[in-house]
N, C-alpha and C positions, 0 to 999 in steps of 0.2 A: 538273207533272211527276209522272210516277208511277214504279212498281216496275221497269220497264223500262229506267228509264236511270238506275235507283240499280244494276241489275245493272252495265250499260255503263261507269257511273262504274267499280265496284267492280272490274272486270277492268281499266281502266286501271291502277286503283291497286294490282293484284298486279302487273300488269305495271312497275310502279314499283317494287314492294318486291322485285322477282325480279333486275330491273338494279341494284339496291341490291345483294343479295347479292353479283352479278357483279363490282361493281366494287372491292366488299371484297374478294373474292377475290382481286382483280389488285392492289390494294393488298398485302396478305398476300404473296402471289407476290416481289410487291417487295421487302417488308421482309425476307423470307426468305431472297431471293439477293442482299442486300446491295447492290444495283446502287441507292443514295436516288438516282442523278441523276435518275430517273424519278418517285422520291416525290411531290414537289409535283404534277404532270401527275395523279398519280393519286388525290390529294387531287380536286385541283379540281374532278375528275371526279366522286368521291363529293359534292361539295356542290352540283352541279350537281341529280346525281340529287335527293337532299333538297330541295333548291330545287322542284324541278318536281312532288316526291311532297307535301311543304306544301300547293300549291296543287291537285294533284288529292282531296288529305284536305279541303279547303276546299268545293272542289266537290261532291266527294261526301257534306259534313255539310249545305249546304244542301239537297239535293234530299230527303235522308233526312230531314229536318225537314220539309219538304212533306208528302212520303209518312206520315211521322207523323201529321200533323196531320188526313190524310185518312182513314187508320186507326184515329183516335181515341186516340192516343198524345200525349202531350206532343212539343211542339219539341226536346227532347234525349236522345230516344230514341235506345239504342244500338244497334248490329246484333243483336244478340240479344234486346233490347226487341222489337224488329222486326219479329225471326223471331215470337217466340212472339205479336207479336197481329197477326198476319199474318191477312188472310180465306182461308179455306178454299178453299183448291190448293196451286201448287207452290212459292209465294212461301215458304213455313217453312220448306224444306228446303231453298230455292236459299240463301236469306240464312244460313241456319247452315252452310252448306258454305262460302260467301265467308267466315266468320268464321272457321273451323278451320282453312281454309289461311292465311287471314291471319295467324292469330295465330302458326301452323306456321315463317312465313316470318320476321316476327315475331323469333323466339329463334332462329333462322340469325344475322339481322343482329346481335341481342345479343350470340352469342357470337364472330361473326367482330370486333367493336368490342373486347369484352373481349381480344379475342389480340393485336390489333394493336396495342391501347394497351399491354398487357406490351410489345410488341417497343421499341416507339418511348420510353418510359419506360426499360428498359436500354439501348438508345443513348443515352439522354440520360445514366443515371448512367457509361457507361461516357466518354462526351465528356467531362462534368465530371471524373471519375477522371484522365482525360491531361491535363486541363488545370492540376489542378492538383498533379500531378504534373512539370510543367513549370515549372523554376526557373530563375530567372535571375541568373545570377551577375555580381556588379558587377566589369568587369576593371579592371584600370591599365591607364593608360596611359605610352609611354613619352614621349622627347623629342620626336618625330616627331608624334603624337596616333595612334598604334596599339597597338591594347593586347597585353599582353602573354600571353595566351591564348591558346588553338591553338583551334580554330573549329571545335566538334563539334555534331553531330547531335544534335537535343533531342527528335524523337521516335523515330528511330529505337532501336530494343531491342539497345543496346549486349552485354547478357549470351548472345545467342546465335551 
């Protein structure tokens, strides 16, 4: 295999990491309009995508290891090892440009992970906050076995 289908690799695998942003996005979307019946569906979806980007990062490390080896680079040569002991044409500047977007797309997905994990972390403290805000008070009972408590609303926000 050569440089050719480390390119081919390499645009699958932006086109992975660009559906990656997407479905963060629709995640984000989600958490934002409050609407979680959809959360899960759009988990899955993101781990789907990683599923699939795993195996084209796979793909793409061994051919790049070939391609190394034929360039005279070590087996774990990285894209930019690549780029720079590239032979002489256009292979330097095609593989440092697949690097730049990558790494470009890269810190999208970092920081759409980083907001989402805020959003779903204050849902989570604000679920624990009602839950354990929610007491339960032991009634009597009378002769009958009904207790003697009038039967209120335990989350509803009594003060407004």
């Amino acid at each position: 295999m050569g440089p050719e289908e480390l390119t081919t690799l390499l645009w699958r695998e932006r086109e992975l990491l660009e559906l990656l942003v997407f479905k963060l996005e629709e995640e984000h979307l989600i958490l934002t309009s409050g609407k979680t019946r959809w959360l899960d569906n759009a988990t899955r979806e993101v781990s789907h995508v990683v599923n699939r980007l795993r195996a084209a990062t796979l793909e793409r490390t061994a051919v790049a290891a070939e391609v190394a080896l034929k360039w005279g680079l070590t087996d774990d040569a990285g894209l930019l090892d690549l780029a720079d002991g590239a032979p002489a044409g256009p292979w330097q500047e095609i593989l440092s440009d697949h690097h730049s977007a990558m790494m470009t797309t890269v810190e999208q997905i970092r920081g759409l992970r980083d907001t989402n994990l805020q959003f779903l972390r204050a849902g989570l403290r604000s679920a624990q906050d009602t839950a354990a805000n929610l007491t339960t008070e032991a009634g009597t009972y009378d002769h009958r076995g009904h207790t003697s408590q009038d039967a209120v609303a335990r989350i509803l926000d009594q003060s407004v």
